[in-house]
C-alpha positions as CSV (number, residue, x, y, z in Angstrom):
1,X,13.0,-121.5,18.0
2,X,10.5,-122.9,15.7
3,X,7.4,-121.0,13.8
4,X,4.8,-122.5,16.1
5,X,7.0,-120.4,19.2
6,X,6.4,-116.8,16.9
7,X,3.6,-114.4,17.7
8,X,1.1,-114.6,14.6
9,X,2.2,-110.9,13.5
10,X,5.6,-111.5,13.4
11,X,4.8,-114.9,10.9
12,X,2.4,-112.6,8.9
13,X,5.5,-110.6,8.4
14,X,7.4,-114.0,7.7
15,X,4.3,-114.3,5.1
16,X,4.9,-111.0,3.8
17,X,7.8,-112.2,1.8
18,X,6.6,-115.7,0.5
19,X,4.6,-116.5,-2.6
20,X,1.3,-117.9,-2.2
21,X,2.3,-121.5,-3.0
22,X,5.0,-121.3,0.2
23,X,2.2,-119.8,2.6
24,X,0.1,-123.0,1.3
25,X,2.4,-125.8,1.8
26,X,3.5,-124.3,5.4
27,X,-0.3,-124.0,6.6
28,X,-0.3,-128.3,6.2
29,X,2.9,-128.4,8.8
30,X,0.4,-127.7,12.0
31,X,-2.8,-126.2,13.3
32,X,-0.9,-123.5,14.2
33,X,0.5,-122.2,10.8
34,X,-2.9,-123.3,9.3
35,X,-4.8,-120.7,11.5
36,X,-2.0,-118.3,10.8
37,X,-2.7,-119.2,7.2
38,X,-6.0,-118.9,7.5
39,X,-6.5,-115.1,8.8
40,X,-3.4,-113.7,6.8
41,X,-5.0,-110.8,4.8
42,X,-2.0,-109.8,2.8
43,X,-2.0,-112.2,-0.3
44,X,-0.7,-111.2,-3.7
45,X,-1.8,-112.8,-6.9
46,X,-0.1,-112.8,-10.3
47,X,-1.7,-114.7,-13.0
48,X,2.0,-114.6,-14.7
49,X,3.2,-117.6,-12.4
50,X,-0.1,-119.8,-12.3
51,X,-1.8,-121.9,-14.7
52,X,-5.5,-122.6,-14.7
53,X,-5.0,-125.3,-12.0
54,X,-2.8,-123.5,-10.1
55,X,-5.7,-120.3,-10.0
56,X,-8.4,-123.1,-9.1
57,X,-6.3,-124.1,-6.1
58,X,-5.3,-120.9,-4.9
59,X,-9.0,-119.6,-4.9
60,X,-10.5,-122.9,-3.1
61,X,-7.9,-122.2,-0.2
62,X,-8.0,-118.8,0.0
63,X,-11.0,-116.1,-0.1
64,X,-10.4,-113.5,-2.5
65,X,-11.6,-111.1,0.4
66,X,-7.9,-111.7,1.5
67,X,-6.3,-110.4,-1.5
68,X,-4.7,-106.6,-1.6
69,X,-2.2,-107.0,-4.8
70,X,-3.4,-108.7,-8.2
71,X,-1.4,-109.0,-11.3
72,X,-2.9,-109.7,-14.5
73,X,-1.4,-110.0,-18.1
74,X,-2.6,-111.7,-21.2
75,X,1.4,-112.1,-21.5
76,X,1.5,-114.7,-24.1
77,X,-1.4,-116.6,-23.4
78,X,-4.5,-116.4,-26.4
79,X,-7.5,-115.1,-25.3
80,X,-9.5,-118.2,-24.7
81,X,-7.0,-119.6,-22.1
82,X,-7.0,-116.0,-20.1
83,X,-10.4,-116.5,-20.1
84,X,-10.6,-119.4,-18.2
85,X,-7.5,-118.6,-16.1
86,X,-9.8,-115.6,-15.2
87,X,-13.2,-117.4,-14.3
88,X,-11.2,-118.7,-11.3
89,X,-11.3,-115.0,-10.1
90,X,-14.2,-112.7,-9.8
91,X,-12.8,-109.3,-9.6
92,X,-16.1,-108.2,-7.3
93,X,-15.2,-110.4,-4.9
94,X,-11.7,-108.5,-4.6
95,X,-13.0,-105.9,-2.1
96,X,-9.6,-105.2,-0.2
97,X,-7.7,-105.0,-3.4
98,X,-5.2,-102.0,-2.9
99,X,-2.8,-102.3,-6.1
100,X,-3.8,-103.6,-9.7
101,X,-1.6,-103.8,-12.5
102,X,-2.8,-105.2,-16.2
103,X,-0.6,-105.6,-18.7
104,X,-1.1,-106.4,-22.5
105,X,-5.2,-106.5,-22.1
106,X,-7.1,-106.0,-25.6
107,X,-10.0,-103.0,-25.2
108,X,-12.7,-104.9,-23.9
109,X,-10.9,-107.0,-21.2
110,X,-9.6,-103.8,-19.7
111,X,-12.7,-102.0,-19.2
112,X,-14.4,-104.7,-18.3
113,X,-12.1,-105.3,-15.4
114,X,-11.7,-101.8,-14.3
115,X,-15.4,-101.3,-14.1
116,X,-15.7,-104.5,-11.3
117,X,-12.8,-103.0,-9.3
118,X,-13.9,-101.9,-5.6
119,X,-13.7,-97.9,-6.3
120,X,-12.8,-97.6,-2.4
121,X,-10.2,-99.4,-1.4
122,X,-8.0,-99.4,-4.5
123,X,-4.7,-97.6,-4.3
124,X,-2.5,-98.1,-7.1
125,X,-3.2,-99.1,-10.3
126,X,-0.6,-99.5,-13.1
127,X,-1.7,-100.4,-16.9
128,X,1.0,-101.5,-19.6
129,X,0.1,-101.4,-23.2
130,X,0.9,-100.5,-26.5
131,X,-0.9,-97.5,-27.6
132,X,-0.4,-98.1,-31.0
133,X,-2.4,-101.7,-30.9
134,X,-4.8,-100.0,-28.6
135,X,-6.8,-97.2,-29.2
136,X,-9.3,-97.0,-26.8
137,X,-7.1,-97.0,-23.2
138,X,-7.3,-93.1,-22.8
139,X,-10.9,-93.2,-22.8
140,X,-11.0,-96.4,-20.7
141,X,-8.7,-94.8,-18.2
142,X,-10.5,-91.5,-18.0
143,X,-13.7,-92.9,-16.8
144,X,-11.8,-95.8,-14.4
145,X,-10.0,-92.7,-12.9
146,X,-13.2,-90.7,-12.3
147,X,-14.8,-93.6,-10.5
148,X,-11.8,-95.1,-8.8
149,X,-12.0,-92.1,-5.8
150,X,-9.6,-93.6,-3.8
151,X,-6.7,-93.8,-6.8
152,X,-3.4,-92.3,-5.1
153,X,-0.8,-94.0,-7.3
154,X,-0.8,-94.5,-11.2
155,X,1.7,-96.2,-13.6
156,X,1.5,-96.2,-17.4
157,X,3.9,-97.7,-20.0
158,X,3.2,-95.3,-21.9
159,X,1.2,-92.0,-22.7
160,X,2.6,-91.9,-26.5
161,X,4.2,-89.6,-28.4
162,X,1.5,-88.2,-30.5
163,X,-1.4,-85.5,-29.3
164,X,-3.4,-87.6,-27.4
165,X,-4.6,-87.1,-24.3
166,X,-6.0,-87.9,-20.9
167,X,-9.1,-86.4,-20.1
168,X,-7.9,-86.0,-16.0
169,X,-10.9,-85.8,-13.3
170,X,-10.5,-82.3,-11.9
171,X,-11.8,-84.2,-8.4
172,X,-9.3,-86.9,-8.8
173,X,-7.4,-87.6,-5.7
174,X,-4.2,-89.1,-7.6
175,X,-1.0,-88.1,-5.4
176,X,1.8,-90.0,-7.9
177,X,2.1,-90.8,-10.8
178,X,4.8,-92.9,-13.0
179,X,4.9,-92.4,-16.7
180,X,7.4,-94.0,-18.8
181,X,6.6,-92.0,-22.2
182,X,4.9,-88.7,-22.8
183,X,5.5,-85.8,-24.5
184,X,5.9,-82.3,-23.2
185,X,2.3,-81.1,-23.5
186,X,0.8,-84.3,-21.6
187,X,3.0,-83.7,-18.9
188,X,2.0,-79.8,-18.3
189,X,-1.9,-80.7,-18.8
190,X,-1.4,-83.7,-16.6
191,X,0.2,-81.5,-13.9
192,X,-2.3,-78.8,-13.9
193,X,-5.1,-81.0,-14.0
194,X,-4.4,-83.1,-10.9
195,X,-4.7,-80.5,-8.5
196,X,-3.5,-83.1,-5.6
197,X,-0.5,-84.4,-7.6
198,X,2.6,-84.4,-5.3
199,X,5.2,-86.8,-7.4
200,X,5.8,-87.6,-11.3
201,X,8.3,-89.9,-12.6
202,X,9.0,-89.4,-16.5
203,X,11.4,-92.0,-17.9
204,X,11.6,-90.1,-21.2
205,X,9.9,-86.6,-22.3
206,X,10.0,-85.2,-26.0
207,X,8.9,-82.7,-27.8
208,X,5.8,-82.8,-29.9
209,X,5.7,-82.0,-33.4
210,X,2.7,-82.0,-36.0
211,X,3.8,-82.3,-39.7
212,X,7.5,-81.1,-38.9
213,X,6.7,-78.5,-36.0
214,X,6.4,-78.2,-32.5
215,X,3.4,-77.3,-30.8
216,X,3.6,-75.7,-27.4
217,X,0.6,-74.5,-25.3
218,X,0.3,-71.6,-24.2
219,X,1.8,-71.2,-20.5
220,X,-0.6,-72.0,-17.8
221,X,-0.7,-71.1,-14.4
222,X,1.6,-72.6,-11.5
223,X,0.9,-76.3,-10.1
224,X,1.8,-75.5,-6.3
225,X,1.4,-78.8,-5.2
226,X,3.7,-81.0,-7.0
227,X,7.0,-81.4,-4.0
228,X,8.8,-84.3,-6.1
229,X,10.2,-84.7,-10.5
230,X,11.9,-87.5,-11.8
231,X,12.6,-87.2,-15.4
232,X,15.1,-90.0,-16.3
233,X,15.5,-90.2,-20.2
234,X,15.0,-86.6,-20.8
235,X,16.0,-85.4,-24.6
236,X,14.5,-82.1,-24.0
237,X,16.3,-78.4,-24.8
238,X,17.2,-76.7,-21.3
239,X,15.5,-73.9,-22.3
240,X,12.0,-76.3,-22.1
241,X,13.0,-78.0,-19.0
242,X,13.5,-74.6,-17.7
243,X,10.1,-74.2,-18.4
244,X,8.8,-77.2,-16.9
245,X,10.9,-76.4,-13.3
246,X,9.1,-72.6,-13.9
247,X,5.6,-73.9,-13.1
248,X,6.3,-75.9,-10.1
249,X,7.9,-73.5,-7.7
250,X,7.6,-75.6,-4.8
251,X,9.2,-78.3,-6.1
252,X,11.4,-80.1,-2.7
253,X,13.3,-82.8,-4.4
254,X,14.8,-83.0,-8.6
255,X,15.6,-85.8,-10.3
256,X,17.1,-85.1,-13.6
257,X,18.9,-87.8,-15.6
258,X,20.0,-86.8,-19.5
259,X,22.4,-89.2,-22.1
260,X,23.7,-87.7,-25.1
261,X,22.4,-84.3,-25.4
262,X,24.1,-81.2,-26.6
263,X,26.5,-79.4,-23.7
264,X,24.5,-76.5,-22.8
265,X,23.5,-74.9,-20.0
266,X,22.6,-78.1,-17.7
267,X,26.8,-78.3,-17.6
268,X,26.8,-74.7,-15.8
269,X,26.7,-75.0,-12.3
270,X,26.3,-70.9,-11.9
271,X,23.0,-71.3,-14.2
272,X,21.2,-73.4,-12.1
273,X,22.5,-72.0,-9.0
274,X,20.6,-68.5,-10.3
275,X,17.7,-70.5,-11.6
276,X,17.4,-71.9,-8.0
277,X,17.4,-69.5,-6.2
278,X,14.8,-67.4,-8.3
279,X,12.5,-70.5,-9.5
280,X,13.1,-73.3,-6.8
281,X,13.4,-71.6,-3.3
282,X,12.3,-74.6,-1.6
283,X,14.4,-77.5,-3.3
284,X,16.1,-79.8,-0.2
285,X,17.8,-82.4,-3.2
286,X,18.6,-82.4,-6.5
287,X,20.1,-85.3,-8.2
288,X,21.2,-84.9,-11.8
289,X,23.4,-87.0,-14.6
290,X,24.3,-84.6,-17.3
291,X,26.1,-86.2,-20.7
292,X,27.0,-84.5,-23.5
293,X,28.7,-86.7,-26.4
294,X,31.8,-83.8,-27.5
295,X,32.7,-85.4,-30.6
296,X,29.2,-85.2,-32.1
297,X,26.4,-82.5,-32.2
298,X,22.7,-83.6,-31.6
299,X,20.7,-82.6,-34.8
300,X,17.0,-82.5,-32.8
301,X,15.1,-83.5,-29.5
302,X,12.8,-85.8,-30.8
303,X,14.3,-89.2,-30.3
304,X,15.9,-89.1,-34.0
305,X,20.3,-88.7,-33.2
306,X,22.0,-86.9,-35.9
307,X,25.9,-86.7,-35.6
308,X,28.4,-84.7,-37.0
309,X,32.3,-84.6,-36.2
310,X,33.5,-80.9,-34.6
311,X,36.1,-79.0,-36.6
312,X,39.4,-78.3,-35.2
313,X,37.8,-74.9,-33.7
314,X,36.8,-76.6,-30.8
315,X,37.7,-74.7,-27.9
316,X,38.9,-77.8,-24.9
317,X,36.8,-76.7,-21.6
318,X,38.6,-78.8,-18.9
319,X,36.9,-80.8,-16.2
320,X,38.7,-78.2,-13.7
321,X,36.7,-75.4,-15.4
322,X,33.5,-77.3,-15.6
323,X,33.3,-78.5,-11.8
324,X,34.9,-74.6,-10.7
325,X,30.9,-73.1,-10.6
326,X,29.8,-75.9,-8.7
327,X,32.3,-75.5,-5.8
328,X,30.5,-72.1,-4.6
329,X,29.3,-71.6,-1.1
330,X,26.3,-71.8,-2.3
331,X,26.4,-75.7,-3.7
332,X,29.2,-76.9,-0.9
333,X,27.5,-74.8,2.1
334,X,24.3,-74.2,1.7
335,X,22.8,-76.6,-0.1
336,X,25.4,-79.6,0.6
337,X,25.4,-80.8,-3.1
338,X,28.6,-82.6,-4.2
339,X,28.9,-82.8,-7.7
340,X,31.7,-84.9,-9.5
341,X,32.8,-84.8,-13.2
342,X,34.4,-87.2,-16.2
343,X,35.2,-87.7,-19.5
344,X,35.5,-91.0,-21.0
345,X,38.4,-91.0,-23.3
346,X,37.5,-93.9,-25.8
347,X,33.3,-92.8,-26.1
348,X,33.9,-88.9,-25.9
349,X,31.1,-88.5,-23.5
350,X,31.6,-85.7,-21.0
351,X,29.9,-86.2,-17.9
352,X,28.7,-84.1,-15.0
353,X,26.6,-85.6,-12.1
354,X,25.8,-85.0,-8.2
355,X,27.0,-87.9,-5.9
356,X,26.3,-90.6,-4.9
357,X,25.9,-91.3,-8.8
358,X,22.2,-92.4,-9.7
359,X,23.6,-93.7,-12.9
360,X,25.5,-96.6,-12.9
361,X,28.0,-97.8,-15.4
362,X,27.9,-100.7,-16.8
363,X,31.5,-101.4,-18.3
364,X,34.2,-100.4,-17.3
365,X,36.4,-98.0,-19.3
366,X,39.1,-95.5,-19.3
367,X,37.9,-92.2,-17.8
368,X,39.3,-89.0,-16.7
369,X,37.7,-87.9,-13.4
370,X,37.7,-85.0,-11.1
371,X,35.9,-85.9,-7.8
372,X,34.3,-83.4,-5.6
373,X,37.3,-82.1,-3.6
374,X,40.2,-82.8,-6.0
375,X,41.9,-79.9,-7.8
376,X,43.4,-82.1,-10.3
377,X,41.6,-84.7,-12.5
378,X,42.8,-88.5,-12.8
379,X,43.1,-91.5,-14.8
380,X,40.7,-94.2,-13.6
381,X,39.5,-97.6,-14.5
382,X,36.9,-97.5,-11.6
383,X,33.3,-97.6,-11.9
384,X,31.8,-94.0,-11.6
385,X,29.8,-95.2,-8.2
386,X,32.6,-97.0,-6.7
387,X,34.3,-95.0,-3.5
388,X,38.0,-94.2,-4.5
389,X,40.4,-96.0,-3.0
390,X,38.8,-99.5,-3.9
391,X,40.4,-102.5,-5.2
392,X,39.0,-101.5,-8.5
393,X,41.1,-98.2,-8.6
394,X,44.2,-99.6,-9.6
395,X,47.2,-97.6,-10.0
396,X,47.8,-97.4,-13.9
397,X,50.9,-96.7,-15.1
398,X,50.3,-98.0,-18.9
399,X,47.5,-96.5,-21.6
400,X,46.7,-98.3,-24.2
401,X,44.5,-96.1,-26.9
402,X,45.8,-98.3,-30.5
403,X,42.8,-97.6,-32.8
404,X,40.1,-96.1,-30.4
405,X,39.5,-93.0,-33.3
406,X,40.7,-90.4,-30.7
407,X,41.1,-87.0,-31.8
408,X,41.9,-83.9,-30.3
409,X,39.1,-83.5,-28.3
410,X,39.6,-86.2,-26.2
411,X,43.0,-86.3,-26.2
412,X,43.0,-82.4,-24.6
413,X,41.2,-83.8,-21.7
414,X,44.0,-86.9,-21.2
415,X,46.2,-83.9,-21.7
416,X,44.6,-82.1,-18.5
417,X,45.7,-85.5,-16.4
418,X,49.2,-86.1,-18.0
419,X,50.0,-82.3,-16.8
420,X,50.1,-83.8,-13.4
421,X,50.0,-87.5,-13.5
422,X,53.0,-88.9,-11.2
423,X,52.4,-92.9,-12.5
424,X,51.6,-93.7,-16.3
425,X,55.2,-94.0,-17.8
426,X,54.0,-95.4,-21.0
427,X,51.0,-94.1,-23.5
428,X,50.6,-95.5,-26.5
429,X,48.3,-93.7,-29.1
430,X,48.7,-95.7,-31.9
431,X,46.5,-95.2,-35.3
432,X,43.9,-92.3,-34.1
433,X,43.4,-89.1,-35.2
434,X,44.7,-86.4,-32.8
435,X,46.4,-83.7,-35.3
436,X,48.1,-80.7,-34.7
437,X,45.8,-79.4,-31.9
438,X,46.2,-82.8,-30.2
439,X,50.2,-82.5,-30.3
440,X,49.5,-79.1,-28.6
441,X,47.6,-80.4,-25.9
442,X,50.0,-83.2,-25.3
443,X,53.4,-81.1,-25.7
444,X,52.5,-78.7,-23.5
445,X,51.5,-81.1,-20.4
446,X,54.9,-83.0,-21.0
447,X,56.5,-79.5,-20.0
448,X,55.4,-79.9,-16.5
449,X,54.8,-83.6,-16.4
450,X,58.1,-85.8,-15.3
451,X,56.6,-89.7,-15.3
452,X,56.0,-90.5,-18.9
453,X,58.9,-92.1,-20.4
454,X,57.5,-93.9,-23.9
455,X,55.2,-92.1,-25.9
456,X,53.9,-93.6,-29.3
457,X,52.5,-91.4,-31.8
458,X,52.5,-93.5,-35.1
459,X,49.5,-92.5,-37.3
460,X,48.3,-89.9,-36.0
461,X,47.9,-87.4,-38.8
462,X,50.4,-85.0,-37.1
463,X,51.3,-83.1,-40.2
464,X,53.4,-80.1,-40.8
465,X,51.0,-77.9,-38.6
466,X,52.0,-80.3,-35.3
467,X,55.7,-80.9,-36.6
468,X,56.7,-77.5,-34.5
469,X,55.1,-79.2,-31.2
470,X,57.2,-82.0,-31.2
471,X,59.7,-80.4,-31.8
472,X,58.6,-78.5,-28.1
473,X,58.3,-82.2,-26.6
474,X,62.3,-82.9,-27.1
475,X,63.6,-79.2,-26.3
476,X,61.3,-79.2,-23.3
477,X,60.5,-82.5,-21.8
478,X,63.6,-84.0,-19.5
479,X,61.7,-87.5,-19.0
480,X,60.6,-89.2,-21.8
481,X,63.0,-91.6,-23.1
482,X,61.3,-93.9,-26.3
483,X,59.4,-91.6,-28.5
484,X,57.4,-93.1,-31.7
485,X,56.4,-90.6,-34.6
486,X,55.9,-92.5,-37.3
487,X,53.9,-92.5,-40.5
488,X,52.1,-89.3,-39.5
489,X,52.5,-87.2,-42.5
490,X,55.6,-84.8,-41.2
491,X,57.4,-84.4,-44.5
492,X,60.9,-83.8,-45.1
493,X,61.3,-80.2,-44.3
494,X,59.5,-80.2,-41.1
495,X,61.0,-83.3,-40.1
496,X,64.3,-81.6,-40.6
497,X,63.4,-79.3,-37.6
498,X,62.6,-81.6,-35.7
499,X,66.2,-83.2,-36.1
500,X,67.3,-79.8,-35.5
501,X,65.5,-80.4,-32.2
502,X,67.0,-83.7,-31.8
503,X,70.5,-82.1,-30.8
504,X,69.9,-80.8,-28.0
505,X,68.0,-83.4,-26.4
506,X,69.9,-85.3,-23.7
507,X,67.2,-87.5,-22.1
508,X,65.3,-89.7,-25.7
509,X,67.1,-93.2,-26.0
510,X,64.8,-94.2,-28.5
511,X,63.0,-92.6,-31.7
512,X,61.3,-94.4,-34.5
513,X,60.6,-92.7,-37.7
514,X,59.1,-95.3,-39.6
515,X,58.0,-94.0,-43.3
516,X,59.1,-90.2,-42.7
517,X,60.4,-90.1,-46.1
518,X,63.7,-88.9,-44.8
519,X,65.4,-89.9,-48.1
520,X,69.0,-88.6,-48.8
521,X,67.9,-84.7,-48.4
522,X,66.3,-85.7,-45.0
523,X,68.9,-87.7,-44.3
524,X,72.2,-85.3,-44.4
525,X,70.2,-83.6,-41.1
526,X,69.4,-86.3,-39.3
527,X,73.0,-87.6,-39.6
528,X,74.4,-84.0,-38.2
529,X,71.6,-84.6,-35.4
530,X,73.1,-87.8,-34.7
531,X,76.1,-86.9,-34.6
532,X,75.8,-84.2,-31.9
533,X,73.3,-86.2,-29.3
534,X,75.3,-89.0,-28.3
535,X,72.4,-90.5,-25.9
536,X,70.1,-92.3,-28.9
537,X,70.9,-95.8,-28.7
538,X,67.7,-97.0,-30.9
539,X,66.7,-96.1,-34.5
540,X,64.1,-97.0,-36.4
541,X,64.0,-95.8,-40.3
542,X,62.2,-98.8,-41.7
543,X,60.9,-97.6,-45.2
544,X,62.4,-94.1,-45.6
545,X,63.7,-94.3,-49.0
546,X,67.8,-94.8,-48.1
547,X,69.2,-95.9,-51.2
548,X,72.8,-95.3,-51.6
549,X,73.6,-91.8,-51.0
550,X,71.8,-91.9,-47.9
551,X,73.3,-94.9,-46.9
552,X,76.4,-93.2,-47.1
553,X,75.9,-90.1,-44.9
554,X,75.0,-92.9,-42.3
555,X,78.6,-94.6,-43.0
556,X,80.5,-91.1,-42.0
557,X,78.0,-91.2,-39.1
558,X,79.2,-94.0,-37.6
559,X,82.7,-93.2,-38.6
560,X,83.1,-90.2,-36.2
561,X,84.7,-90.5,-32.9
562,X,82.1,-88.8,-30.9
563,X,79.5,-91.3,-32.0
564,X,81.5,-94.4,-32.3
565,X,79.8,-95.7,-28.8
566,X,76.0,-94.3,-29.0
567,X,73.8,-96.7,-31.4
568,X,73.8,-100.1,-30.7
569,X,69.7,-100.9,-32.7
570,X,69.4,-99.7,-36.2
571,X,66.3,-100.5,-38.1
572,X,66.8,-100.1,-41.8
573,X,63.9,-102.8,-43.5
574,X,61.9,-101.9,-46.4
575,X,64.3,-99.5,-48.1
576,X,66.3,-99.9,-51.7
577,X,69.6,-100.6,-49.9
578,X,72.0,-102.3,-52.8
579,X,75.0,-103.6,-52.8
580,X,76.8,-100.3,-52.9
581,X,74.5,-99.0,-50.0
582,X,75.4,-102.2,-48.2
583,X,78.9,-102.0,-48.4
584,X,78.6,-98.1,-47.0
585,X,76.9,-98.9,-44.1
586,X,79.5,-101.9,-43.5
587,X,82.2,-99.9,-43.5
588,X,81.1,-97.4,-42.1
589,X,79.5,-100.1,-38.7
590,X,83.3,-101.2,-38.7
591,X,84.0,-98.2,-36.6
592,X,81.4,-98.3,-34.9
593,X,81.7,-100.0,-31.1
594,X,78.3,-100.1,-29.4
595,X,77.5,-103.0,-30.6
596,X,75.1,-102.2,-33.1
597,X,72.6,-104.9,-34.5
């Protein structure tokens, strides 16, 4: 069937979806497209994609009385060549024109434009700009608004950060409005001003502050009619947004979408079921992304990040714990809000969000999640808005975490998932900082996990204080087989209880203890260990001070009966082993029949 054989609405709807240029060079093909041409009243202009010839072409073929959408920026194009781009277009003539968006006009191009603009038929208007370059778009936009009666939809860039604001019509009949920047102030007087508002979109809100301190007006009366909030960016204190939700009680759907703030009481799913119920009776959906960054404290609201490392006094809140007030009758019932939770491991950003997620990632990382209807969290790969089960939620059964700067905050919640994890057999946490508390977290989910076999630990700052846990990890733990604890400032005398713990493991094949400085005192324990667990085939004591008497208590190691068949890999590089030492350890690997190398 060919386009001559279509009814002219349906082709209007064809036209719908071409540029102008497209509707022109089919209207040549036959008298039948060129009529259909002809009385399609649904044309969009945008200066952005049209030179000065292109305009004059456009305008000879087409009467402006036919245009509904115009789009005009200044872009970078100087102010002589917008001027003649715009003599091809005289805005009077533009009297069906429902949507009109400027972008980067000076002062006097602006109000010149807005005051041509039919008053009746326009619908939407949307201004870009930068309010530092200009000054005088509040004013401009305050009298466009008052004339404009017909104004139901309005989008600015921008309405600044500093105290300036809109003088709003109080007969204005302006139902949405989109504002990418404002501060909280313009948003309350732009909400009780606009007594037909029904929608606002915020992409950021902040605080305002005059020589170091904020300035709040006083609390106004309710704004009934506003039914929809989007605030995307928002870097605002809970207790203001609190606030904000206060003075529109009949609010039916909540957008709220917050990056890096502080974990307060947005995270508490029994808070805003009580705020709810008391403030928002009549709210049918409520979206949120909640983020709180749980390695660092926010200093301030104002768009200025301040960080600080936690102490060790952190107190680990699992995602179990989190998600727990969320799962009330109330949220699953009632209200049939599903709310899903994650931490990613490597960033330290704990995350809690309704789904389907309305924030994308855009990389994809190591994350422990605990979906809606899960009782344990997982290990995932997988995009937060992918459906589990995908191709992209592989199984994983090795973690890789060398160097990532992980302490023991975010190894407590990759502690939560190892507790009952049934397919990573290998974790590597080489060179991070996870301390004593993060030995806690780990030895106590290797009590009940049975998967993980190889565990490295090397530089991890585990110190005397986490000594006593691993000693927990080889008295408890019946699985793991290779276990690396190296460099991670044991000394001697707690390493010499961890030997002590040695002996009665039956299950480790593998240890490496590379720069324990074992030394000869160390050494006379970790020989009697030795000598009493006969499964340890591998040893690593590269640079451990073994000179010659060490050297020796290794010799009678290998000498006895009982051990004569366990290690067959000894790693002894980078210590002061002379010729003495040497012949020791030769003797003593003479008796010896595993093969050792």
């Amino acid at each position: 069937m060919s386009l001559t054989n279509l009814p002219l609405e349906l082709i209007h709807r064809i036209f719908d979806y071409c540029d102008i240029l497209t509707i022109l060079s089919v209207r040549v093909t036959s008298k039948y497209l060129y009529l259909a041409a002809n009385a399609f009243d649904r044309y969009d202009l945008d200066n952005n994609y049209a030179s000065e010839n292109t305009l004059s072409l456009i305008t000879r073929f087409i009467r402006l009385q036919n245009f509904v959408s115009l789009n005009l920026s200044s872009g970078y194009v100087t102010d002589d060549s917008f001027t003649e781009l715009m003599s091809h277009i005289d805005i009077r003539q533009l009297i069906r024109l429902r949507s009109l968006t400027l972008s980067n006009l000076s002062d006097v191009k602006l109000k010149q434009i807005l005051s041509m603009v039919n008053s009746e038929s326009l619908l939407s208007l949307s201004i870009q700009f930068d309010v530092k370059k200009y000054s005088g778009v509040f004013n401009i936009l305050s009298s466009a608004i008052t004339r404009l009666i017909a104004l139901q939809r309005l989008h600015l860039n921008t309405v600044g950060y500093k105290e300036m604001q809109i003088a709003w019509p109080t007969n204005c009949s302006l139902k949405y409005a989109i504002i990418d920047t404002c501060t909280y102030n313009q948003y309350r007087v732009m909400i009780h001003s606009l007594p037909h508002l029904e929608s606002v979109s915020i992409e950021d809100c902040t605080l305002n502050e005059y020589n170091g301190k904020t300035l709040l007006l006083s609390a106004p009366t309710l704004h009934p009619s506003l039914k929809s909030l989007t605030m995307a960016k928002s870097r605002l204190p809970a207790e203001y947004i609190q606030r904000l939700l206060s003075e529109t009680p009949n609010l039916v759907n909540l957008t709220l979408i917050s990056h890096k703030r502080q974990f307060d009481s947005l995270f508490d799913g029994a808070y805003w079921e009580n705020f709810i119920q008391m403030k928002l009776p009549l709210l049918a959906k409520f979206e949120f992304f909640f983020e709180s960054c749980l390695s660092k404290v926010e200093c301030d609201y104002k768009g200025d990040y301040h960080y600080k490392e936690k102490d060790e006094n952190y107190t680990h809140t699992s995602l179990s714990s989190l998600i727990l007030p969320f799962r009330t009758p109330f949220w699953l019932d009632e209200k049939r809000w599903f709310v899903t939770c994650d931490f990613l491991i490597e960033s330290a950003d704990l995350r809690i969000c309704t789904v389907p997620v309305i924030v994308v990632d855009k990389w994809q990382c190591y994350r422990c999640e605990l979906s809606p209807f899960d009782d344990k969290p997982r290990i995932t790969e997988r995009l937060v808005n992918e459906a589990i089960g995908t191709s992209t939620d592989k199984v994983l059964t090795t973690l890789k975490f060398e160097n990532c700067g992980i302490n023991s905050i975010r190894i407590g919640y990759l502690a939560d998932v190892l507790r009952h994890d049934k397919t990573i057999t290998n974790l590597n946490l080489k060179n991070n900082t996870i301390g004593p508390k993060g030995i806690q977290y780990i030895a106590e989910a290797l009590q009940q996990n049975k998967t993980l076999t190889t565990l490295n630990l090397q530089q991890n700052c585990i110190g005397t204080n986490g000594a006593p846990y691993i000693c927990d990890i080889l008295q408890h733990n019946t699985t793991l087989t290779r276990l690396n604890i190296g460099m991670s400032g044991i000394g001697v005398d707690k390493m010499i209880e961890i030997f002590n713990a040695l002996q009665a493991n039956t299950t480790l094949k593998a240890i490496d203890l590379y720069h324990c400085s074992i030394g000869r005192y160390g050494m006379d324990y970790l020989t009697n260990a030795l000598q009493k667990n006969t499964t340890l085939t591998e040893l690593n004591l590269t640079s451990n001070d073994i000179k010659v008497a060490a050297a020796e208590h290794l010799a009678c190691l290998f000498r006895k009966t009982t051990y004569s068949k366990a290690l067959s890999i000894l790693n002894l590089y980078d210590n002061e082993i002379n010729a003495i030492a040497a012949k020791h350890l030769a003797d003593g690997l003479q008796h010896n029949k595993a093969n050792c190398s």
